[in-house]
SEDOTI-515103 format. One record per residue (C-alpha): residue number from 1; residue in three letters; x negated, y negated, z negated. Coordinates in nm, 2 decimals, always signed. Each point is the difference from the previous one (the first is absolute). Example, Ala and Ser with C-alpha at 12.3 -4.5 7.8 and 13.67 -1.06 7.14 Angstrom:
// residues 2
+------+------+--------+--------+--------+
| milo | volo |      x |      y |      z |
+------+------+--------+--------+--------+
|    1 |  ALA |  -1.23 |  +0.45 |  -0.78 |
|    2 |  SER |  -0.14 |  -0.34 |  +0.07 |
+------+------+--------+--------+--------+
This chain:
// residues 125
+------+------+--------+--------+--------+
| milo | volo |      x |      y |      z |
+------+------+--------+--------+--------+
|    1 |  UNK |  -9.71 |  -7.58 |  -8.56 |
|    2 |  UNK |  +0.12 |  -0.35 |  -0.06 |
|    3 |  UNK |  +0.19 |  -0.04 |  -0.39 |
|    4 |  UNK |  +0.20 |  -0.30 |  -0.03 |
|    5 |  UNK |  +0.07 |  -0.13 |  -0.37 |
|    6 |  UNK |  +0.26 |  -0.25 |  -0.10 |
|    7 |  UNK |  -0.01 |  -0.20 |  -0.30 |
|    8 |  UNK |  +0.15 |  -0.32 |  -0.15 |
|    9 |  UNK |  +0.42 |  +0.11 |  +0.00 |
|   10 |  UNK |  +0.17 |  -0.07 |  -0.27 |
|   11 |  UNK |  +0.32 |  -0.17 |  -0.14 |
|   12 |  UNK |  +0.06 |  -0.36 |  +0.11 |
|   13 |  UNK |  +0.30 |  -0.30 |  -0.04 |
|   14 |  UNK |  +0.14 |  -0.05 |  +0.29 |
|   15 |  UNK |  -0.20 |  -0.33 |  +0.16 |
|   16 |  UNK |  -0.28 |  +0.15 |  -0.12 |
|   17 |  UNK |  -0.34 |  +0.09 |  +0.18 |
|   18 |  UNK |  -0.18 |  +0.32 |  -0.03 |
|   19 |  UNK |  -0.32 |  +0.10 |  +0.21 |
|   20 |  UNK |  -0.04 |  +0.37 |  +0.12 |
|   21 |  UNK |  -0.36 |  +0.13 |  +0.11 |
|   22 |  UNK |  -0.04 |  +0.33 |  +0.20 |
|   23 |  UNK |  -0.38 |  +0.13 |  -0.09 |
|   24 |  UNK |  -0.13 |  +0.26 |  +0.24 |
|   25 |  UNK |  -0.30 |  +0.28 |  -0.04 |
|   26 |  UNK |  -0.14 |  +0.28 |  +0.20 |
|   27 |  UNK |  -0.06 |  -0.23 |  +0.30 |
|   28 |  UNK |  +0.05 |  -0.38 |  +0.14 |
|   29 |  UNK |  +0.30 |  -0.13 |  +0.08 |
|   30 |  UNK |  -0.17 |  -0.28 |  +0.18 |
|   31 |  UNK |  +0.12 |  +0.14 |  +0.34 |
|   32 |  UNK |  +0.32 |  +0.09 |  -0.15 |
|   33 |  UNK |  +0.33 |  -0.19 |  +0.10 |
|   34 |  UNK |  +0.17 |  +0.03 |  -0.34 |
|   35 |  UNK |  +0.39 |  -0.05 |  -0.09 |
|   36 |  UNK |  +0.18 |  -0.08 |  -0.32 |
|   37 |  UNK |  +0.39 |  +0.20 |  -0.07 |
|   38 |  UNK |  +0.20 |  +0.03 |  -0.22 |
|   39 |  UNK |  +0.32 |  +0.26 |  -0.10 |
|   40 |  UNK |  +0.28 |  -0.09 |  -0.26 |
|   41 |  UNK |  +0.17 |  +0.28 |  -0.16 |
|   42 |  UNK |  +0.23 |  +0.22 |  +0.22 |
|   43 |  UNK |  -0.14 |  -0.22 |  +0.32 |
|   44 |  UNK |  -0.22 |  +0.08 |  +0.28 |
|   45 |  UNK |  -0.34 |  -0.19 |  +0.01 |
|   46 |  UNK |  -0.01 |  -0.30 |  +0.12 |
|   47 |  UNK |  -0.31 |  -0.22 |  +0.15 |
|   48 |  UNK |  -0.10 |  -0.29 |  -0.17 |
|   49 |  UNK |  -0.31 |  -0.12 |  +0.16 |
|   50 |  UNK |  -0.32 |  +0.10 |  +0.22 |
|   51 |  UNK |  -0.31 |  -0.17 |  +0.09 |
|   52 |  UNK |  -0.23 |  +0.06 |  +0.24 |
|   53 |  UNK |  -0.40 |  +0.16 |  -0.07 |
|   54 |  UNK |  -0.12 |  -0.30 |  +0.06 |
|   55 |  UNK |  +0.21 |  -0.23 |  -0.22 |
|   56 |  UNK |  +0.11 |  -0.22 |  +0.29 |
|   57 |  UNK |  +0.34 |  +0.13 |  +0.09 |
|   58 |  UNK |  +0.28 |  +0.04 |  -0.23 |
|   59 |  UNK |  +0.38 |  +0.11 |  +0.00 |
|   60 |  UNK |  +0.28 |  +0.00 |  -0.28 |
|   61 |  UNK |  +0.33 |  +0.13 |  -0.04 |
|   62 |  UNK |  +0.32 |  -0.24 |  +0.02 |
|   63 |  UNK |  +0.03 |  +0.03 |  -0.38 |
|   64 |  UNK |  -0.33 |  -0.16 |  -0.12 |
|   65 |  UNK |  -0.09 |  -0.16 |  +0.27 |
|   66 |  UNK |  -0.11 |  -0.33 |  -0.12 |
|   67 |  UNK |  -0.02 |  +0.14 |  -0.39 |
|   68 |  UNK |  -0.25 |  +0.29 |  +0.06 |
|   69 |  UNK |  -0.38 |  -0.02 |  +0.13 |
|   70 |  UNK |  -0.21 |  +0.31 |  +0.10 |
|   71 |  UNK |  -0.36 |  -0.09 |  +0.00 |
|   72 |  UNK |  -0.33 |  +0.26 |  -0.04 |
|   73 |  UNK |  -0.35 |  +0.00 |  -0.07 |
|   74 |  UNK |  -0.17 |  +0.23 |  +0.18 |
|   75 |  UNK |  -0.33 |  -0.05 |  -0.21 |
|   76 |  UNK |  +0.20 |  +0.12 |  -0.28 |
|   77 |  UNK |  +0.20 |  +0.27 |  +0.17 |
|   78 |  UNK |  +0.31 |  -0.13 |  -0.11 |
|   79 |  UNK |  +0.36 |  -0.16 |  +0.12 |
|   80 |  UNK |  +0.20 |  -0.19 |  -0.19 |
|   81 |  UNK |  +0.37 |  -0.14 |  +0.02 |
|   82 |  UNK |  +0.12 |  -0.31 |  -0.15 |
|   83 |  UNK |  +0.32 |  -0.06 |  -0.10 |
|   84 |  UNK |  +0.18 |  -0.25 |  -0.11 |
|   85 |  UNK |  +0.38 |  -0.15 |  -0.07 |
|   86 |  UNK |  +0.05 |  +0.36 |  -0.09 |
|   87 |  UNK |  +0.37 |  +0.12 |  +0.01 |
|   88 |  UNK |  +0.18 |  +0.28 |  -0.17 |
|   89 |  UNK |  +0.06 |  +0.16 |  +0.37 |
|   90 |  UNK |  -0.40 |  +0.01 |  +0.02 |
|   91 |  UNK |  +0.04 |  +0.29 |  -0.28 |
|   92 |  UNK |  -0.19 |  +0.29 |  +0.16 |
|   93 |  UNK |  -0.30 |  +0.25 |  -0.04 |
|   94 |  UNK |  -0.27 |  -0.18 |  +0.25 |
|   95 |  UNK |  -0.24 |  +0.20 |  +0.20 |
|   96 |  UNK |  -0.34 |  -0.12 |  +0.19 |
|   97 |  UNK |  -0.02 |  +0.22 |  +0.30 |
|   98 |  UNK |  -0.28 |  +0.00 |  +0.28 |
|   99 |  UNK |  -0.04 |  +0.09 |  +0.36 |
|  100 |  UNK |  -0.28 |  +0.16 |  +0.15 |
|  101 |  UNK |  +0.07 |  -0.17 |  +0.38 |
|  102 |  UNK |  +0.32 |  -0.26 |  +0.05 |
|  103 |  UNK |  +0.27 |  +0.20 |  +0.16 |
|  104 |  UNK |  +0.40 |  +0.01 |  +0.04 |
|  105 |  UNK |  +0.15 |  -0.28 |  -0.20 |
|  106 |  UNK |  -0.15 |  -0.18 |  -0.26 |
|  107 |  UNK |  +0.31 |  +0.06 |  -0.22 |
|  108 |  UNK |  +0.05 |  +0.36 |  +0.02 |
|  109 |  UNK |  -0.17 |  +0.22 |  -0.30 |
|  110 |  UNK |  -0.02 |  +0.27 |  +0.22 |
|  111 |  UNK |  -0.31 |  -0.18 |  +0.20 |
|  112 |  UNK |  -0.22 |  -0.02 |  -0.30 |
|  113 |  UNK |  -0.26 |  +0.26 |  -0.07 |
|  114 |  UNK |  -0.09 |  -0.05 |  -0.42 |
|  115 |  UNK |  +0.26 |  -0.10 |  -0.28 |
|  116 |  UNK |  -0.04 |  -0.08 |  -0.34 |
|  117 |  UNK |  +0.19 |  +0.09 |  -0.32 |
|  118 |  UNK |  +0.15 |  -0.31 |  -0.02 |
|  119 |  UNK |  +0.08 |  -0.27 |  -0.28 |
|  120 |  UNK |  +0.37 |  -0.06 |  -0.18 |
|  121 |  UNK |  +0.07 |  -0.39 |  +0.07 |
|  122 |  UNK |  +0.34 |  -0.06 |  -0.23 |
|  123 |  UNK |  +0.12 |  -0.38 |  +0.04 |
|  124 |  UNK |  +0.26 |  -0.07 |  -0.25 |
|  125 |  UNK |  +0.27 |  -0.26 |  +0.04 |
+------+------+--------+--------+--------+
């Protein structure tokens, strides 16, 4: 059974970077095509980014495209999101999630197998 860790939220100015990383145990994720989202109070989760096992395909949400970057290590196990020109509206708890085989659409939770407990990102204005 795969865990999935998230570390590195944390209160930020708005303009500001921050650098998530999503640690797994129990078993590789190198195989795994994994997916960042994220869910603001009283809103439904919303995908923020995926990329592909092997590193070499990528796909963001309209609202951090060209600010956010999902990269991995698979040597290390681990998936990280890069943000940056953080905005207030990019407030949310942020959760690594990881599928077992590529199915549905790359933006629906419901097509991904492991979750983690997320990580509060808070961008003040």
């Amino acid at each position: 059974q795969v865990q999935l860790v998230e570390s590195g939220g944390g209160l930020v100015q708005a303009g500001g970077s921050l650098r998530l990383s999503c640690a797994a145990s129990g078993a590789t994720i190198s195989r795994f095509d994994m997916g960042w989202f994220r869910q603001a109070p009283g809103k439904e989760r919303d995908f923020v980014a995926k990329i592909r096992w092997d590193g070499d395909w990528t796909i963001y949400g309209d609202s951090v495209k060209d600010r956010f970057t999902i990269s991995r290590d698979n040597a290390k196990n681990t998936v990280y999101l890069e943000m940056n020109s953080l905005k207030p509206e990019d407030t949310a708890v942020y959760y690594c999630a990881g599928q077992l085989y590529p199915r549905g659409e790359y933006y629906d939770s419901r097509n991904y197998d492991y979750w983690g407990q997320g990580t509060q990102v808070t961008v003040s204005s």
